[in-house]
C-alpha positions, 0 to 999 in steps of 0.5 A: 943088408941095411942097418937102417930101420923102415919105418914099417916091418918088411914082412908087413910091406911085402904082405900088403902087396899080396893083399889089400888089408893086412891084419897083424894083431896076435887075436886075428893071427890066433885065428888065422892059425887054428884055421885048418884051410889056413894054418899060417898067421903074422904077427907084426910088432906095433899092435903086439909089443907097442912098447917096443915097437916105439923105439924104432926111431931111436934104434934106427939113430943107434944103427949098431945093433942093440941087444933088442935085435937078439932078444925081440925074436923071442917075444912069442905074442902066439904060442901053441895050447900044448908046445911051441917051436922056435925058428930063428937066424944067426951070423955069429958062431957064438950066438947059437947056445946064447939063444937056447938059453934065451928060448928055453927061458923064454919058454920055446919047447923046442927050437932050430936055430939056424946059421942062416944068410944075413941072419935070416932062417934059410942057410946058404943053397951053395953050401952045408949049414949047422942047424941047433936044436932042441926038444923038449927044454932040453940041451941043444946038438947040432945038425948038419943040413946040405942043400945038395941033399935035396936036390938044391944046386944053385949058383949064389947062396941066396935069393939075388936081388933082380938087376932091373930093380929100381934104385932109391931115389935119393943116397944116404950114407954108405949103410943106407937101402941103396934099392927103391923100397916098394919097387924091391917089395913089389918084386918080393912079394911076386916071386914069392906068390909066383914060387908058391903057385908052384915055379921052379928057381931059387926063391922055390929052392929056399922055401922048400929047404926051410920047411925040410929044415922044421920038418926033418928037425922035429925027427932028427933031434936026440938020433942023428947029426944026419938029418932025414931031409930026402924023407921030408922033401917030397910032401914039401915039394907037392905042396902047392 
């Protein structure tokens, strides 16, 4: 994964070739969510947080990753009338009660926070995964989820990047993208639509075991290491 900063989010640019017109700020997102036929909304960082957002350029000198890295998942420009979740990623074993501390702080009333690939919110297809979590403000437990228990058996532990991507067109140093930015979103942004329409494969497998993870979490929490993923995998599955 690069270290590097690009100079738009990467949810952004995968967004703009879904659609034309991508609209990011918190009000239209707020919108976006309360709309039944809708009930999903993104929220990019320069309209919501301007300040922060304006330390990119300097975050990208810095390569290492700062302590903003951990604490800007917890900003929440949308936050629900009643309760809000929390899905975050880590790598690092020590981080999980770091970040329920922070979420509960931050006024999360309930989180997963996931040990998931590159520290992303999708665990490895190859293998079991802890999942931390908390209801209700209160201590986190851990939860362990399998994708075997879903019917995910695939051979690498994440989405691979397609062979035939183009590469960037000029090498920076060891740490640099080494992939044509737009030609990789292009091909995220298709294999998403495309897993979403209902095709079967590795990108659908990561997207249903990331919604069974929210769904049998808001169950499981206080009852069971055990998580009832099989009862949540069917809706998901049907889902279209």
């Amino acid at each position: 994964m690069s270290a590097q900063l690009i100079p738009d989010s990467s949810p952004d640019l995968v967004m703009r070739s879904c659609i034309q017109k991508v609209a990011t700020g918190p009000e239209f997102s707020k919108n976006r969510i309360a709309n039944p036929d809708i009930g999903w909304g993104y929220v990019d960082q320069k309209p919501s947080c301007p300040c922060l957002h304006g330390l990119a350029e300097q975050r990208s000198r810095i390569v290492k990753r700062p302590v903003l890295t951990t604490v800007e998942n917890l900003t929440g420009p949308v936050r629900g009338r009643q309760k809000t979740h929390l899905m975050v990623g880590y790598v690092h074993k020590a981080y999980p009660p770091v970040y329920a501390r922070l979420a509960r702080q931050a006024g999360f009333d309930s989180a997963a926070i996931i040990r998931g690939v590159e520290g992303g919110v999708i665990p490895s297809m190859k293998q079991p995964a802890p999942v931390f979590c908390y209801h209700d403000a209160g201590k986190e437990s851990r939860l362990d989820f399998d994708p075997r228990s879903i019917g995910i058996d695939q051979p690498t532990r994440a989405v691979p990047i397609p062979e035939v991507t183009p590469l960037a067109g000029t090498q920076g140093d060891v740490i640099a993208t080494t992939v044509d930015i737009d030609a990789a979103t292009r091909t995220a942004a298709a294999a998403g639509m495309a897993a979403l329409g209902g095709k079967a494969g590795p990108v659908r497998d990561s997207l249903v075991y990331a919604a069974t993870i929210v769904l049998s979490q808001q169950v499981a929490v206080g009852h069971s290491s055990k998580p009832p993923m099989p009862r949540a995998r069917p809706s998901i599955r049907e889902t279209h």
